[in-house]
BALOBA-1460 file (C-alpha; in Angstrom, 3 decimals):
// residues 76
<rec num="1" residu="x" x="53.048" y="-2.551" z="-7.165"/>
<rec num="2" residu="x" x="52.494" y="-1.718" z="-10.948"/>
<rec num="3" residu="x" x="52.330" y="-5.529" z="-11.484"/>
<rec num="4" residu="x" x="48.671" y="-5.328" z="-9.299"/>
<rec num="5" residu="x" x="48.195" y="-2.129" z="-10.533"/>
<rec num="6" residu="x" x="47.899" y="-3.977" z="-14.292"/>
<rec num="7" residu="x" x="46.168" y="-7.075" z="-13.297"/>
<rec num="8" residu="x" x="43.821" y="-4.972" z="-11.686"/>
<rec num="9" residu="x" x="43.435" y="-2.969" z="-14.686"/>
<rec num="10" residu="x" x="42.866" y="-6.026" z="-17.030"/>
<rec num="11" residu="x" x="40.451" y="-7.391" z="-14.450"/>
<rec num="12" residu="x" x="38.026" y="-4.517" z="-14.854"/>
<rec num="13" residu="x" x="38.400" y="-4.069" z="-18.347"/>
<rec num="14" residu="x" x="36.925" y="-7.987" z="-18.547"/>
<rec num="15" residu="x" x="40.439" y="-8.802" z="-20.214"/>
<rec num="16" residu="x" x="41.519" y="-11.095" z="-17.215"/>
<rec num="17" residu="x" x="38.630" y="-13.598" z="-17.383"/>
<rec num="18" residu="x" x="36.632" y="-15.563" z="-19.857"/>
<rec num="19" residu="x" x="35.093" y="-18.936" z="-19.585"/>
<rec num="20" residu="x" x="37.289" y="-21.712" z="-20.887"/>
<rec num="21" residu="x" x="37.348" y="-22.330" z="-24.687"/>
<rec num="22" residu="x" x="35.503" y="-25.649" z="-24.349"/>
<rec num="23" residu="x" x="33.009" y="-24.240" z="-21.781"/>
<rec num="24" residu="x" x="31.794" y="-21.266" z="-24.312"/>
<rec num="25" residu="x" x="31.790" y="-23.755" z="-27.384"/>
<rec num="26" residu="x" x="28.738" y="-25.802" z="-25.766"/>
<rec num="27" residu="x" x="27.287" y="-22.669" z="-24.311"/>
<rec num="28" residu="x" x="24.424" y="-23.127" z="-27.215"/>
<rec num="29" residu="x" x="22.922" y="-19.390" z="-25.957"/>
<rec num="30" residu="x" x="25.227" y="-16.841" z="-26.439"/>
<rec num="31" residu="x" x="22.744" y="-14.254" z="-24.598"/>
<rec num="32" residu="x" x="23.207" y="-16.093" z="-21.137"/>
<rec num="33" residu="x" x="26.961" y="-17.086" z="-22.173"/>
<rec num="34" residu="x" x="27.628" y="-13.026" z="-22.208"/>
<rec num="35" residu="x" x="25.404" y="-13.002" z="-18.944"/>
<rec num="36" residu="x" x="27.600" y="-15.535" z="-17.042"/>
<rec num="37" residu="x" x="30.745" y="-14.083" z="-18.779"/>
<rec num="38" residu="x" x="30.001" y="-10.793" z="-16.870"/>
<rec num="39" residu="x" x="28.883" y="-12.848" z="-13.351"/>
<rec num="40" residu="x" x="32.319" y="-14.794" z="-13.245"/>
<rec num="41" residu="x" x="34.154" y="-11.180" z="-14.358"/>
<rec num="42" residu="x" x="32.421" y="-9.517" z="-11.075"/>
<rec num="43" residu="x" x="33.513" y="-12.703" z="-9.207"/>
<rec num="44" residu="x" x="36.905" y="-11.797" z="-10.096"/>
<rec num="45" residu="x" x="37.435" y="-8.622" z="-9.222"/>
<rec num="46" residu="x" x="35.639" y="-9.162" z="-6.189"/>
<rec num="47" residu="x" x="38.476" y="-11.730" z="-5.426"/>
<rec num="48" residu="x" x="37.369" y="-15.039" z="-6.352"/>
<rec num="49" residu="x" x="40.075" y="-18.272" z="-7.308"/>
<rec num="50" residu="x" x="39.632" y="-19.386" z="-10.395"/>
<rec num="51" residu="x" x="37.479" y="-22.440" z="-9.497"/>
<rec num="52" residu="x" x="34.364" y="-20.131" z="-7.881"/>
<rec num="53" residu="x" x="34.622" y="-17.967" z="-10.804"/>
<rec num="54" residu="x" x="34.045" y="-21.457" z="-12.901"/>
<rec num="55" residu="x" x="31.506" y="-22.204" z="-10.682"/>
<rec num="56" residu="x" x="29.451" y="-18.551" z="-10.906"/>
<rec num="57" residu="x" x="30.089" y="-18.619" z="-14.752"/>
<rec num="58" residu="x" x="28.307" y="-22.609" z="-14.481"/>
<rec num="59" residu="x" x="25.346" y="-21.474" z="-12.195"/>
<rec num="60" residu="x" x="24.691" y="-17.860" z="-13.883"/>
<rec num="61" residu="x" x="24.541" y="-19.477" z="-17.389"/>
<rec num="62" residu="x" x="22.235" y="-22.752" z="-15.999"/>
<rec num="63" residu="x" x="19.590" y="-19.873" z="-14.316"/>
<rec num="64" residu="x" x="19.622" y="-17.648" z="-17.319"/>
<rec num="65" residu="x" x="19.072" y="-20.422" z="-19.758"/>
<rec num="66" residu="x" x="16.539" y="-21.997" z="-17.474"/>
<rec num="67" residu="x" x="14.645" y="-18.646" z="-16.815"/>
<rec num="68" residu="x" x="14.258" y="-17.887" z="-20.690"/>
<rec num="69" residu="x" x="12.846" y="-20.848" z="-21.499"/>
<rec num="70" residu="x" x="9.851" y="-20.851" z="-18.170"/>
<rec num="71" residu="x" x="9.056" y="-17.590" z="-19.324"/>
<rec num="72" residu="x" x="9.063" y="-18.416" z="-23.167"/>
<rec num="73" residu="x" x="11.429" y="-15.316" z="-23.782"/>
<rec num="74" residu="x" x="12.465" y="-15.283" z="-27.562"/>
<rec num="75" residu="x" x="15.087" y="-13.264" z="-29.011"/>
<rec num="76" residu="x" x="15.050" y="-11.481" z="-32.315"/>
């Protein structure tokens, strides 16, 4: 019981999951890599295996990316 008690704890403090290292070095935005980062995070707490959260973290990042740059959206 504390064992899930922990895990759960680490899931909603965003410890749990991250992106793999190789998928965050070609995320070239890190704006929509932090928005994905958070998708996949609600994924897991909500349950998901690890390959749907890849998959969320994959879509989310692809729609933000693509959304910023149809509606000409510039950070500064």
């Amino acid at each position: 019981m504390r064992i899930c008690i922990l895990i759960l704890a680490l899931g909603i403090a965003g410890c749990a999951a991250e992106p793999r290292l190789d998928q965050r070095s070609r995320a070239s935005d890190p704006a929509c890599a932090d928005v994905a980062a958070a998708r996949m995070r609600d994924a897991m707490i909500n349950g998901a295996d690890s390959k749907m959260q890849q998959a969320i973290w994959n879509d989310a990042y692809k729609n933000c990316v693509f959304w910023k740059n149809k509606s000409g959206f510039v950070e500064r």
